[in-house]
C-alpha positions, 0 to 999 in steps of 0.5 A: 500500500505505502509503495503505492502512495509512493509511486502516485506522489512520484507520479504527482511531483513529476507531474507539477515539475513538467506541468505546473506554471508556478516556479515555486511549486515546481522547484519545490516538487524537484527537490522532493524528487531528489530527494526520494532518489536517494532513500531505499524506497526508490528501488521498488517504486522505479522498478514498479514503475518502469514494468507499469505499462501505463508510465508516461514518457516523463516517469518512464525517463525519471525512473530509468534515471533513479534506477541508474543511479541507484545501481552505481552509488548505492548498489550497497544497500541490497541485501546479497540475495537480490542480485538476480531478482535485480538482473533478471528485471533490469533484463526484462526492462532492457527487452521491453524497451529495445525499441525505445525510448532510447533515452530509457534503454540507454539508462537501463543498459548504463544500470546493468554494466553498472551492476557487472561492476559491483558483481564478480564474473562468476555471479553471472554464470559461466564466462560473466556478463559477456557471455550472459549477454551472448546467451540472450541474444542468441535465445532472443535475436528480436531483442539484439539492438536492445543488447548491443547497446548494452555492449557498447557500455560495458567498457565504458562503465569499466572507466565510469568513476560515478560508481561506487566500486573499490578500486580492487573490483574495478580493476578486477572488472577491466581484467573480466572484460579484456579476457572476453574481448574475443568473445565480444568482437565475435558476437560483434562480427555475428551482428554485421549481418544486420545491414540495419544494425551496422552503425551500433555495431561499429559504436560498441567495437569502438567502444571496445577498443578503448579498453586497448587489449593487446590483440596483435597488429596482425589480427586486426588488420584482417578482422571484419570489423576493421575492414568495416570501418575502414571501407565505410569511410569512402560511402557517399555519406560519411560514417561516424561510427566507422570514424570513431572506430579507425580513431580508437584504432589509430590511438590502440596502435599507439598504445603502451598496452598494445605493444606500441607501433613496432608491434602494431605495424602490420594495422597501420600500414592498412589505416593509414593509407584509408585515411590517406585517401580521404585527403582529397575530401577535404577540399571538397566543396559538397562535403559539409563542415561536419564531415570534414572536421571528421576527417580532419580529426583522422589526420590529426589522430595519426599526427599525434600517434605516429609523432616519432615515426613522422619525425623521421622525415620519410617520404611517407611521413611528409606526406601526413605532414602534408596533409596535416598542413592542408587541415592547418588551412582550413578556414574554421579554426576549431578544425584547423586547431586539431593539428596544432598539439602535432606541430608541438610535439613535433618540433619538441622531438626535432629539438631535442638534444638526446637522439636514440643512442642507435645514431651513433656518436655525438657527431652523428647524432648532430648530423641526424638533427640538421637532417630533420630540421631541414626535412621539416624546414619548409612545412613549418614556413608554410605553417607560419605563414598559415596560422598567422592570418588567423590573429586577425581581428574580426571586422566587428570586434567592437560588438563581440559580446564577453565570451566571443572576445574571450574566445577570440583571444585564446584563439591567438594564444594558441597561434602564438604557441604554434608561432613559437613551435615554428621559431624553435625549428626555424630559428628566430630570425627566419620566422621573423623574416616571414611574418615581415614580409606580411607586415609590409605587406599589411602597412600599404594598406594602413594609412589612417585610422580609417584604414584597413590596420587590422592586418598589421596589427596582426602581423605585429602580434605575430612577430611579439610572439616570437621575441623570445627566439629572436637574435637580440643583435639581429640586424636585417629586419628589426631595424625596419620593424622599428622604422615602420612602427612610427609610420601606423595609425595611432588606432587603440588596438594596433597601437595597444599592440605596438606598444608592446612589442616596443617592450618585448624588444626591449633587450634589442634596442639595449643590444643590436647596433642600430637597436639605441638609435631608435629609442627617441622613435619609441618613446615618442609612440610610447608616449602617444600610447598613454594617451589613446586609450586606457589599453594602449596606456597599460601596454605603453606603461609596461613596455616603458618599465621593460626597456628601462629595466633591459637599457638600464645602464645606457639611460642613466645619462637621460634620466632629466628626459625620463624624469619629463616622462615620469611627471607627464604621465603620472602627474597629470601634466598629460592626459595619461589614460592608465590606471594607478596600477600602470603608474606604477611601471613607471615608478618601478622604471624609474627605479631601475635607472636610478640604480645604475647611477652613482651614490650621490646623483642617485641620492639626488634623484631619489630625492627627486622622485619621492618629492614627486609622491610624497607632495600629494600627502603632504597637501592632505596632512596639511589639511588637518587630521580630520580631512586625513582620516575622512579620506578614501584608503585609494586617494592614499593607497595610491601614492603610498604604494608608489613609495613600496616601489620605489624603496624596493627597485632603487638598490641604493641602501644608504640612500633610501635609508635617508629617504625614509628618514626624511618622509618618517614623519608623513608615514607616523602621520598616517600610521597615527591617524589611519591605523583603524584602516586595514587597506591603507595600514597594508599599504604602508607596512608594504613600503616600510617592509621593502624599506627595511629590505633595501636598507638593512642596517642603514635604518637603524635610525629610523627602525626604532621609531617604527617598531615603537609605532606599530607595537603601541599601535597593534595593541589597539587595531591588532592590524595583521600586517604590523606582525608582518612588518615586525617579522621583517624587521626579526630578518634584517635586525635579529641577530644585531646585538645592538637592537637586542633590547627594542627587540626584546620589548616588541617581541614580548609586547606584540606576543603578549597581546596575540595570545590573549586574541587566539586563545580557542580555535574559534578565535583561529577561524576568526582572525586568521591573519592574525594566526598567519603572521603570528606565527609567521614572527614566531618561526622567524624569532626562532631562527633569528633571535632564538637568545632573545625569544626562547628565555622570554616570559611570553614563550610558553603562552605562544607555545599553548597557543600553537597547540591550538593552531595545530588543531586547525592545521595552521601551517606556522603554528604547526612548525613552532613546537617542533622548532622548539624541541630542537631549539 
């Protein structure tokens, strides 16, 4: 009676899912549906309901799911003994439903693999389910398309980690299935006969293969189910089945567990001239886009398989290489992709540097090396050439929605990987070389802003790509590269490019003869660049900061002109477009310029270039504390951000040490009045930790007044950054006799406070900041100032403490009591 009830509710809530208008029901009817699948009632109200030959297509769907479901994850919760009353009805239901719904038989047939997972072979009778399956379809051939499906899963289930099998039974159950493979290509070949059944049957050996048995090459190459597939690639309407069959088969051929391509040979001299002649289809008008992706996955599968056979540079060889090329230059792009992970693979195998010893001595093997770089010389230009085209930005990219952009650009990532494949084959210089000759190409047509600049910009893209590969003192084409950059439409994109590849030849123009001669030319387009466009600015700030970084040493005689640059963009004398995160390439170019300079000019221009940021916050202290502390962390964070890369990339220790002398009293000033405020306290404990990093023991002036600030101040804010400062300060200063008091006093004052914060696992999860840089300081102080730290009264709280760090997994907390058994 409650099964009853039970199937009518079921009945009820599917019907309020599909049915019923209002959201709020319906949902409420799903979840109640979920909900039943997982009690131990749904095994009999599913089965109940499937065998009712008055369920709807909805329940019919429901049920067959439940069931499947069921059977994978908690097969457990039947006793042993019904097993068989369990497959006897899932075949029943297999025979009921043969003929559909395939959505139902599908389900059903997913459920009884399932069931051969949990259940040992010998359960199903003699030889396990294959041959249990046999015997079904021999008593009952009106039933096979029903059973065939039901093949065609079994391997598949083999690798389904949906179902809640132990890892040994399902080991177990992959060995069952290799040792009746036979058995099943046999029942397999039977069911070819069925001319109806023939695309099914090619699924289920597809299938099969994947579990890559190790049959003989030999066997194979003449089985029927072989010759098939491979027969039914030249029909008139291409078959997929027969396509996923060679496929499977070209990667079993390449398989470990198969014996690998030596031993698998005797197939693949059958699969690859079959494939081989589907090349002229390809470039078939009448043949529609999803038969040539077909056939393209054929080409891109041998590619991929046969890489080190290929690799060789044989006659037969080139021609897959050639027909890999033509795949490349397909117009669709999801299908000329396919071939791109051969192209990589193939140039890792071209140059690498241990050829099989079998080549004889090193001189041989080098010789082997050039044989094949030359071999494979000319496809990977054609290759280039190819590809390079498809970085070109659509005709209406301003429309391109979020997710057509973000596909658009991983679009050319990919064709900046096959461009650098190609480079390290080719070299650097010939690739450039190449994509030259299409930027000149592209220029005469880009003019204006109104022109046709998307060629050139995408030619421009191309030659960034392989910076990387190209000589740094080449002579021939970057000259005239740099000559044609000035001549472009300051259009934001390609000027957005332009700017960068200004920075990815940054080490050129520091190395290459001609290379400093053009540095005037590309500031000016740098310049330009910050102020088109918010892009074009970000790509300009970062080329700026990479050739300041690479021509270091040469710009130091310019640093009057650097410094007009660094005030035009940053401090509003221009219209610069970026952001204050691009600011900061500047301040950081800067920077290093600043290094390269002698003690007192760089002294001077440190000077200088902290003027420049600290101006702003003086203006606002100066307002009085209430305007300092109503502002938003940003109109601080800003500048003070620019000081953090300032004190890290000017390596003048002396010097900043001065600086931060001078500015200690606008940074006490902010400490004083915004120490409430998290972001503006991380900001500035950033600057004063690269301080301390730079100047080291040149700070002692300055490091007493601010480890005096932050431990008064931590007592009141507990700001988890000042444990990071003062942890800084334990590397530098630690083992300093002369800072052992101030250090003493921090120590014990800033521990004596955190212990009474974390002092239950509650309070860990609270402030884990907090925990993080405590014991952060603490793992430090051991290593630095074990004298000062060990002996101290606030020792054993911190170690209760990070017993109960321990309890929550924190990784510092866990490192200090064993530090101290050792200490």
């Amino acid at each position: 009676m409650q099964s009853m009830e039970l199937q009518n509710t079921v009945k009820e809530a599917l019907n309020a899912l599909y049915h019923y208008p209002d959201d709020a029901v319906r949902m409420q009817a799903d979840r109640w549906l979920q909900d039943f699948q997982r009690t131990i009632d749904a095994w009999q109200v599913a089965d109940n309901l499937l065998h009712d030959a008055t369920s709807n297509p909805e329940t019919l769907i429901f049920c067959s799911q439940t069931l499947r479901s069921k059977v994978q994850r908690d097969f457990e919760e039947l006793p042993s003994e019904a097993f068989r009353q369990l497959r006897d009805s899932l075949n029943n239901l297999l025979k009921k439903f043969h003929k559909g719904p395939a959505i139902v038989r599908t389900q059903i047939s997913i459920a009884v693999a399932a069931l051969a997972v949990h259940v040992p072979a010998e359960d199903w009778g003699d030889g396990g389910i294959v041959n249990w399956l046999r015997d079904g379809m021999n008593a009952h051939p009106e039933y096979i398309p029903g059973f065939l499906e039901l093949l065609t899963v079994l391997p598949e289930e083999a690798f389904n980690y949906k179902i809640a099998a132990r890892p040994e039974r399902r080991r177990q159950f992959e060995k069952e299935l290799t040792s009746q493979m036979e058995i099943a290509l046999n029942i397999l070949t039977a069911c070819l006969s069925i001319s109806e059944l023939k695309e099914q049957v090619l699924e289920a050996f597809a299938s099969w293969l994947r579990l890559k048995h190790g049959i003989p090459g030999s066997v194979l190459a003449t089985h029927p189910l072989v010759l098939t597939a491979l027969s039914s690639l030249n029909c008139d309407i291409l078959s997929e089945a027969s396509v996923n069959v060679v496929s499977e088969l070209i990667h079993y051929t390449a398989s470990g567990s198969s014996g690998g391509v030596s031993v698998q040979m005797p197939l693949i001299q059958v699969i690859v001239p079959q494939v081989m002649s589907l090349q002229a289809q390809l470039r078939d008008s009448s043949k529609d886009d999803e038969d040539v992706k077909a056939i393209a996955r054929l080409f891109a599968d041998m590619g991929d398989s046969y890489v080190e056979l290929i690799a060789t540079g044989s006659n037969e060889a080139m021609m897959i290489v050639n027909a890999l090329l033509e795949v490349a230059s397909l117009p669709e792009f999801d299908i000329a992709s396919m071939t791109f992970n051969f192209w990589h693979n193939l140039q890792v195998i071209l140059t690498k540097r241990n050829f099989d010893i079998s080549f004889g001595d090193e001189a041989s093997i080098e010789a082997e090396r050039n044989r094949r770089l030359q071999v494979f010389r000319q496809s990977y230009e054609s290759l280039v050439s190819l590809v390079s085209s498809r970085v070109q930005y659509p005709d209406d990219y301003q429309n391109l929605s979020y997710e057509d952009l973000k596909e658009f650009k991983q679009t050319r990532y990919a064709v900046a990987d096959v461009l650098t494949d190609a480079a390290s084959v080719l070299g650097g210089d010939t690739t450039l070389q190449i994509l030259y000759m299409k930027l000149v190409e592209a220029v005469s047509s880009c003019r204006n802003e109104q022109s046709e600049w998307r060629p050139a910009e995408a030619a421009l893209f191309c030659i960034r790509a392989i910076s990387n590969y190209v000589s740094v003192v080449e002579a021939n084409v970057m000259p005239q590269v740099m000559d044609l950059l000035s001549k472009l439409p300051h259009q934001p994109q390609l000027l957005q490019t332009v700017c960068l590849i200004v920075g990815a030849y940054s080490k050129w123009l520091d190395a290459a003869p001609s290379g400093f001669s053009k540095l005037p030319l590309v500031i000016d387009i740098l310049m330009s660049g910050m102020r088109t466009s918010e892009d074009s600015a970000a790509a300009a700030a970062l080329a700026f900061r990479h050739i300041c970084d690479d021509c270091r040493k040469k710009l130091c005689a310019y640093c009057k002109q650097l410094f007009h640059i660094y005030y035009t963009a940053v401090n509003g004398e221009g219209s610069f477009k970026g952001s204050a995160e691009d600011s900061l390439h500047l301040v950081e170019a800067l920077s290093m310029v600043i290094t390269e300079l002698p003690p007192e000019p760089a002294k001077d221009a440190l000077e200088e270039l902290c003027s420049s940021v600290v101006t702003p916050l003086q203006e606002v202290i100066n307002q009085g504390p209430e305007v300092l502390e109503k502002k938003h962390a940003r109109e601080l964070t800003v500048y003070i951000d620019r000081f953090a890369y300032i004190f890290r990339y000017v390596n003048h220790p002396g010097a900043v040490a001065d600086a931060v002398h001078r500015l200690w009293p606008i940074f006490k000033a902010i400490f004083d009045l915004r120490a409430w405020d998290m972001r503006t306290m991380e900001s500035l404990c950033r600057a004063c930790k690269y301080a301390v990093r730079t100047s080291g023991r040149f700070m002692g002036i300055t490091i007493g007044a601010m480890l005096e600030e932050i431990q008064g101040l931590y007592q009141q804010h507990h700001q988890p950054c000042f444990l990071y400062l003062s942890s800084e300060v334990i590397k530098i200063f630690g083992s300093d006799p002369s800072c052992a008091s101030y250090l003493k006093n921090m120590i014990e004052a800033l521990f004596k406070h955190t212990t009474c914060l974390l002092t239950s696992i509650k309070e860990f999860t609270r402030r884990p900041d907090i925990g993080d840089d405590c014991f952060l300081l603490a793992s430090r102080c051991i290593r630095y100032c074990p004298q000062l730290f060990i002996p101290s009264s606030i020792f054993p709280a911190l170690v209760d403490c990070a017993m109960i760090g321990i309890t929550v997994q924190h990784r510092y907390a866990s490192f200090l009591p064993t530090a101290c058994i050792f200490a």
